[in-house]
C-alpha positions in Angstrom: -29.3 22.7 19.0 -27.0 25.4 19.5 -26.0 27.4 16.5 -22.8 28.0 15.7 -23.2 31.0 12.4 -25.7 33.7 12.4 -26.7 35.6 9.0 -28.8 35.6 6.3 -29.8 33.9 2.9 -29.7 36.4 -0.3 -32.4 35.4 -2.2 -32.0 37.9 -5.3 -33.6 41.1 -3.2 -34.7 39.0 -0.5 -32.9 38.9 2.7 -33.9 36.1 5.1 -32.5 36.2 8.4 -31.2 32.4 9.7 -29.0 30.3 12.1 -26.8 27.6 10.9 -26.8 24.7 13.2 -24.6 21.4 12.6 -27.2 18.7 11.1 -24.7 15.9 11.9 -22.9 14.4 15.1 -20.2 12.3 15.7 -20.5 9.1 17.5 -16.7 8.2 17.7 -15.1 6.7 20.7 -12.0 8.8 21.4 -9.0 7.8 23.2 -6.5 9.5 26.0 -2.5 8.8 25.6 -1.5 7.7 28.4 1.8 6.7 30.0 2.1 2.6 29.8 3.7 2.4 32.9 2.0 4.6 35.9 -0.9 5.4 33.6 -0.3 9.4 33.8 -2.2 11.4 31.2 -0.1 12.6 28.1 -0.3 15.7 27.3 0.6 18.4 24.2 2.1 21.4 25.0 2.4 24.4 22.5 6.3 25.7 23.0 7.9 28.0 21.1 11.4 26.8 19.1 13.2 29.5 19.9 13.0 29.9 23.5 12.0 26.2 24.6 9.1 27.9 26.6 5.6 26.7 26.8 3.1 29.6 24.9 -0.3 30.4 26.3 -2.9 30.4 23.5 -3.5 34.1 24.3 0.1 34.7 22.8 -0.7 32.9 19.8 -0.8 34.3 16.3 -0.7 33.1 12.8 2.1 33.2 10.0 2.3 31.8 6.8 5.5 30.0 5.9 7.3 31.0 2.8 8.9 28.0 0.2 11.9 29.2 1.8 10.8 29.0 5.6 10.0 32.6 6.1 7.3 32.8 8.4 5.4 36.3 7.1 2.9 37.2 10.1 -0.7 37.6 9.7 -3.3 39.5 11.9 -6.7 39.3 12.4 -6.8 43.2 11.1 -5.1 42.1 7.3 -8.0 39.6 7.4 -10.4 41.7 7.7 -9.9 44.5 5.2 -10.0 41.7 2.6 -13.5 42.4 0.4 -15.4 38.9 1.7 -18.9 40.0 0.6 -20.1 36.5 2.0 -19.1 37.3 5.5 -22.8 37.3 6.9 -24.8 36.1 3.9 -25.6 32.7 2.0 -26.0 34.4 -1.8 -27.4 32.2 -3.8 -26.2 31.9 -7.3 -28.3 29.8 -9.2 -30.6 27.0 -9.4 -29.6 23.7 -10.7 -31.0 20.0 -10.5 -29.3 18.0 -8.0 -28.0 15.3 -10.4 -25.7 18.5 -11.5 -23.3 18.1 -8.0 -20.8 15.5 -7.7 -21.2 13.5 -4.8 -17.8 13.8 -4.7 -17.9 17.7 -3.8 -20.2 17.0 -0.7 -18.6 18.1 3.1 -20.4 19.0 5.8 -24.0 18.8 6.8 -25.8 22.2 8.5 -29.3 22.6 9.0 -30.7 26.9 8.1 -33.0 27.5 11.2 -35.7 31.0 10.3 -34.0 33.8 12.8 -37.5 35.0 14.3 -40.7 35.4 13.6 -39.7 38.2 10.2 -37.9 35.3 8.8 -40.6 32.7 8.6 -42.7 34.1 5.6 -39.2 34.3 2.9 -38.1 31.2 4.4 -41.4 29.1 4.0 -40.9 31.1 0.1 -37.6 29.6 -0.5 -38.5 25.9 1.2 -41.5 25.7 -1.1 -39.7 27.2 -4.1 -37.0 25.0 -4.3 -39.8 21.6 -3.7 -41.6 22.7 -6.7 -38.6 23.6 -8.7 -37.2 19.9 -7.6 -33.8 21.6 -8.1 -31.4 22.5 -5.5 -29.4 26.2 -4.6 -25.7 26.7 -5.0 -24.8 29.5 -2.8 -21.2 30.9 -1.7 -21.2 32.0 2.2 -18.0 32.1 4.3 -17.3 30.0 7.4 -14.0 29.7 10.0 -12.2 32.8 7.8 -12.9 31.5 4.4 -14.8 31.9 1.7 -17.0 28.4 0.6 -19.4 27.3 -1.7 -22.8 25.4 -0.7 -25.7 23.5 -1.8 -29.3 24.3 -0.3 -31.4 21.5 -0.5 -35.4 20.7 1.1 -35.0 17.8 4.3 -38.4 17.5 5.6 -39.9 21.2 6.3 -36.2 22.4 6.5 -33.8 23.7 4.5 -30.3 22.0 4.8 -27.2 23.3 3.5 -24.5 21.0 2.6 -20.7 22.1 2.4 -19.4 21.8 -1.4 -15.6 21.9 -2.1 -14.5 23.6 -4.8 -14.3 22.1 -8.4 -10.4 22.5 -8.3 -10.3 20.7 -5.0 -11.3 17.5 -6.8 -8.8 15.4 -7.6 -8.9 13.5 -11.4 -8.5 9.3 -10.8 -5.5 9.4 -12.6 -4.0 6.1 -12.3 -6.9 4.8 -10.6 -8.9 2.1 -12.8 -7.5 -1.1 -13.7 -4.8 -0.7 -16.5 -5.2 -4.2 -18.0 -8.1 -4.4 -20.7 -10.8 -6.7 -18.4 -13.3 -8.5 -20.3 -16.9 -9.1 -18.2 -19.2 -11.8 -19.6 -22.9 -12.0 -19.8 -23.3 -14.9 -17.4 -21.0 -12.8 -14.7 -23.6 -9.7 -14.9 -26.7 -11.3 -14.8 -25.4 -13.3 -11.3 -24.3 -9.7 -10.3 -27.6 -8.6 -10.9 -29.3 -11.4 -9.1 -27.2 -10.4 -6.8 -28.1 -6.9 -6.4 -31.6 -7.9 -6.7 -31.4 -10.8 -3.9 -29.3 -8.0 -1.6 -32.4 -5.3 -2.7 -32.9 -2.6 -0.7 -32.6 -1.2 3.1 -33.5 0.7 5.9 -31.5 3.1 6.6 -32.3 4.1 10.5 -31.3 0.1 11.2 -27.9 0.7 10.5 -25.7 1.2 13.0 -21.8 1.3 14.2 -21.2 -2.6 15.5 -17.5 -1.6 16.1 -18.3 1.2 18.1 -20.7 -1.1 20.1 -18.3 -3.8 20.6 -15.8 -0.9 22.0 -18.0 0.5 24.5 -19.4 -3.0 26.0 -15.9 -4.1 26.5 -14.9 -0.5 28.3 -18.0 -1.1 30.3 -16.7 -4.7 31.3 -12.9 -3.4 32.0 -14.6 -0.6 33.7 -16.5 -3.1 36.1 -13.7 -5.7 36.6 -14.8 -8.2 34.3 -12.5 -9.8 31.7 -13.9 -8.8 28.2 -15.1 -11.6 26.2 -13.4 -12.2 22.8 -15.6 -10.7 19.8 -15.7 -13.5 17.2 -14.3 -12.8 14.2 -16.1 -12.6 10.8 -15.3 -14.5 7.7 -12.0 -13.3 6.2 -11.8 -11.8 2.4 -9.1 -10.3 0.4 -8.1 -14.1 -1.0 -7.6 -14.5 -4.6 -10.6 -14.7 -6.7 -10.2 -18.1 -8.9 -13.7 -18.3 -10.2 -15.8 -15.5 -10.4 -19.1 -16.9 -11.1 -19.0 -19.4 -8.1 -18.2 -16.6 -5.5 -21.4 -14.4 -6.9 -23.1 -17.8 -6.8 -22.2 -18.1 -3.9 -23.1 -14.7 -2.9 -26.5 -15.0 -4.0 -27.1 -18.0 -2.2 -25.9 -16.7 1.2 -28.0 -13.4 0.9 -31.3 -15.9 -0.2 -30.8 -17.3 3.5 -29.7 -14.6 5.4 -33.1 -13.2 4.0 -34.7 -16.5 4.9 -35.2 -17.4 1.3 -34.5 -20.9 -0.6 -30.4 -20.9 -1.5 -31.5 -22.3 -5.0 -29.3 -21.4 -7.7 -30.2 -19.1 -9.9 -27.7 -20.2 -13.1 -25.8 -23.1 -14.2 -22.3 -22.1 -13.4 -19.2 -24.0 -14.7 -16.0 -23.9 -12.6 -12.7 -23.9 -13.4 -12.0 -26.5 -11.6 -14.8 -28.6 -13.2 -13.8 -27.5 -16.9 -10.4 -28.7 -16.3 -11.5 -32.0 -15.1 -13.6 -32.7 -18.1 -11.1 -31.8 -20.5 -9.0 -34.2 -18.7 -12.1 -36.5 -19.1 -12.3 -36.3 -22.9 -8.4 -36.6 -23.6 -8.4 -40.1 -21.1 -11.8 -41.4 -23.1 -9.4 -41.7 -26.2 -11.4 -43.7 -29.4 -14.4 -45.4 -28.7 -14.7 -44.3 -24.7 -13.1 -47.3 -23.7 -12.6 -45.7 -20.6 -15.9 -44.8 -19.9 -17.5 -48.5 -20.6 -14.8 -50.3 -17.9 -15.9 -47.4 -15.3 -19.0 -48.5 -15.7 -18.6 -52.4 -15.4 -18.4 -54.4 -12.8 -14.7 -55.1 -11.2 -13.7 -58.4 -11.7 -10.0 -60.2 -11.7 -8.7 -59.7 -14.6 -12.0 -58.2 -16.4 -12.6 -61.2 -17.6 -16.8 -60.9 -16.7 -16.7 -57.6 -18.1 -15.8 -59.2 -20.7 -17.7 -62.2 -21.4 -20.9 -60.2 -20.0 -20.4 -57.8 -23.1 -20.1 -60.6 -25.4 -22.9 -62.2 -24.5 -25.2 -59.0 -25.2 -23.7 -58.7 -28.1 -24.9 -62.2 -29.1 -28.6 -62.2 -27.9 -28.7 -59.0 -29.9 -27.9 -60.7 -32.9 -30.0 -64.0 -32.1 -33.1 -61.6 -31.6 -32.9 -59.5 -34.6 -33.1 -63.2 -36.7 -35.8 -64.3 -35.1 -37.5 -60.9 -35.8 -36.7 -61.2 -39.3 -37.8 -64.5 -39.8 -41.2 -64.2 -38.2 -41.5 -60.7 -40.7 -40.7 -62.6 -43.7 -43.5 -65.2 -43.0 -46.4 -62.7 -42.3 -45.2 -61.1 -45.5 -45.7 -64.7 -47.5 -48.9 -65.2 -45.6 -50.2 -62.2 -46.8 -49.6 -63.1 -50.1 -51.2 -65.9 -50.7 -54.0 -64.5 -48.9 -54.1 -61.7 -51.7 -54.1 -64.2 -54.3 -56.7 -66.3 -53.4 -59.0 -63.3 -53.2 -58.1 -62.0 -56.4 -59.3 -65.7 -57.9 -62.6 -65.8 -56.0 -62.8 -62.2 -57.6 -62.3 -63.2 -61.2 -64.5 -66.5 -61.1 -67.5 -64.4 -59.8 -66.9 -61.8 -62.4 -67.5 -64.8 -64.9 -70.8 -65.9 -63.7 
């Protein structure tokens, strides 16, 4: 890897000569303007407003422009007079855990590389320091005619140093969050949680770019003559959400068989379609569920058999319950006599 920054880390007195070297690359398929008709290459040409002619990058400066559209002229000499004491050196200004830097502050990635065989004793210092101390460096170190901040951090046996932007340079989500007061129920967070859970973890290195994959098969197809074949298209979101707890239901289930697991589900989940039919249900029952029990019965003209079929049951219930009462109040005279003939047996022994 070819480095693009040579200098030196400032480790309080410690100077430890490096190389920075870009830790990421960028995969993106770029594209040419072209000229629809004759397929001619467009290009851009720097001209200058004043004369209409085309400028030579050799005869290129830099200005800044004024509120008022005074362009004031800078040179490469102003530049450098200015006091950068960062110009050549990564100083390190303090030590703090890594929790401490907002994601949101993070730019680009570099890589420090030990600038000969000198360099390798400090550097292995600082790689082993900063494992132990499971904190990471902020340093300041200047880069492309600006000053920057950075972060210093342990990847493997190397020490990586990721671009920071200023505090200042982070904007406040003003205006951001939902204004509206939203309300989130139990029952919604445990399915997002199943959720989470059923989704769990992933490798990282089998990620990849399918857009960028589809692009270049169908360039290789164009390029060979062959008519591309139409990518099929995924399942379209962005519709209203009616019901919540259906859609992470549904959610869970379709991540339990992507992952080859059993799409039970994991919580009774009432929708709003559901709870509006059963309210209907309830006013339609009226007294007595009348509705309910002719549902249930068998059609006939008229309901005249639903009828007399009722009726009957009602009537065997009453014929049985007799019956039973009858045959109860006999063993209960049966008994009784039985008692009292014992208790006469009883008393004419006791006599003897």
């Amino acid at each position: 890897m070819r480095s693009i920054w040579n200098g030196a880390i400032s480790f309080g007195l410690v100077s430890i000569p490096i190389k920075l070297v870009n830790a990421t690359e960028n995969h993106s398929i770029s594209f040419r303007q072209v000229h629809v008709e004759d397929g001619g290459r467009i290009r851009y040409r720097k001209v200058c407003e004043l004369d209409g002619e085309e400028v030579p990058s050799a005869e290129i400066g830099k200005a800044y422009e004024d509120a008022d559209g005074t362009m004031i002229p800078i040179t490469d000499e102003d530049l450098s007079h200015l006091p950068l004491p960062t110009a050549k050196t990564i100083e390190i200004v303090a030590f703090v855990p890594a929790d401490a830097i907002d994601p949101l502050q993070m730019d680009a990635a570099y890589y420090l590389s030990a600038n000969g065989v000198p360099a390798a004793k400090p550097y292995t210092l600082l790689r082993e320091a900063l494992k132990r101390s499971r904190k990471v460096a902020l340093a300041k170190y200047a880069l492309r005619g600006r000053e920057r901040l950075g972060m210093l951090r342990v990847v493997d046996d190397v020490i990586a140093m990721h671009g920071l932007l200023w505090p200042d340079e982070i904007r406040a989500p003003e205006g951001v969050a939902p204004e509206s007061d939203v309300t989130v129920r139990d029952a919604e967070l445990d399915l997002a949680d199943a959720l989470m859970d059923t989704l769990g973890e992933v490798d990282m290195d089998s990620l990849h770019d399918d857009y960028r994959e589809a692009v270049e098969e169908m360039i290789a197809a164009k390029a060979s003559g062959e008519a591309p074949e139409p990518a099929e298209k995924g399942a379209k979101g962005g519709g209203k959400v009616i019901d919540l707890l259906a859609a992470l239901e549904s959610s869970v289930k379709a991540a339990k068989e992507a992952r080859g697991e059993e799409g039970d589900s994991v919580a009774d989940v009432t929708h709003l379609a559901d709870h509006k039919a059963s309210g209907t249900d309830k006013k339609a029952s009226g007294s007595g569920g009348a509705a309910k029990k002719s549902a249930s019965s068998p059609k006939s003209s008229g309901g005249k058999k639903s009828t007399s079929s009722g009726t009957g049951k009602r009537a065997a219930k009453k014929t049985a319950t007799k019956s039973t009462a009858k045959k109860t109040a006999a063993k209960k005279t049966t008994a009784k006599k039985q008692s009292g003939s014992k208790s006469t047996t009883s008393r004419k022994r006791a006599s003897a």
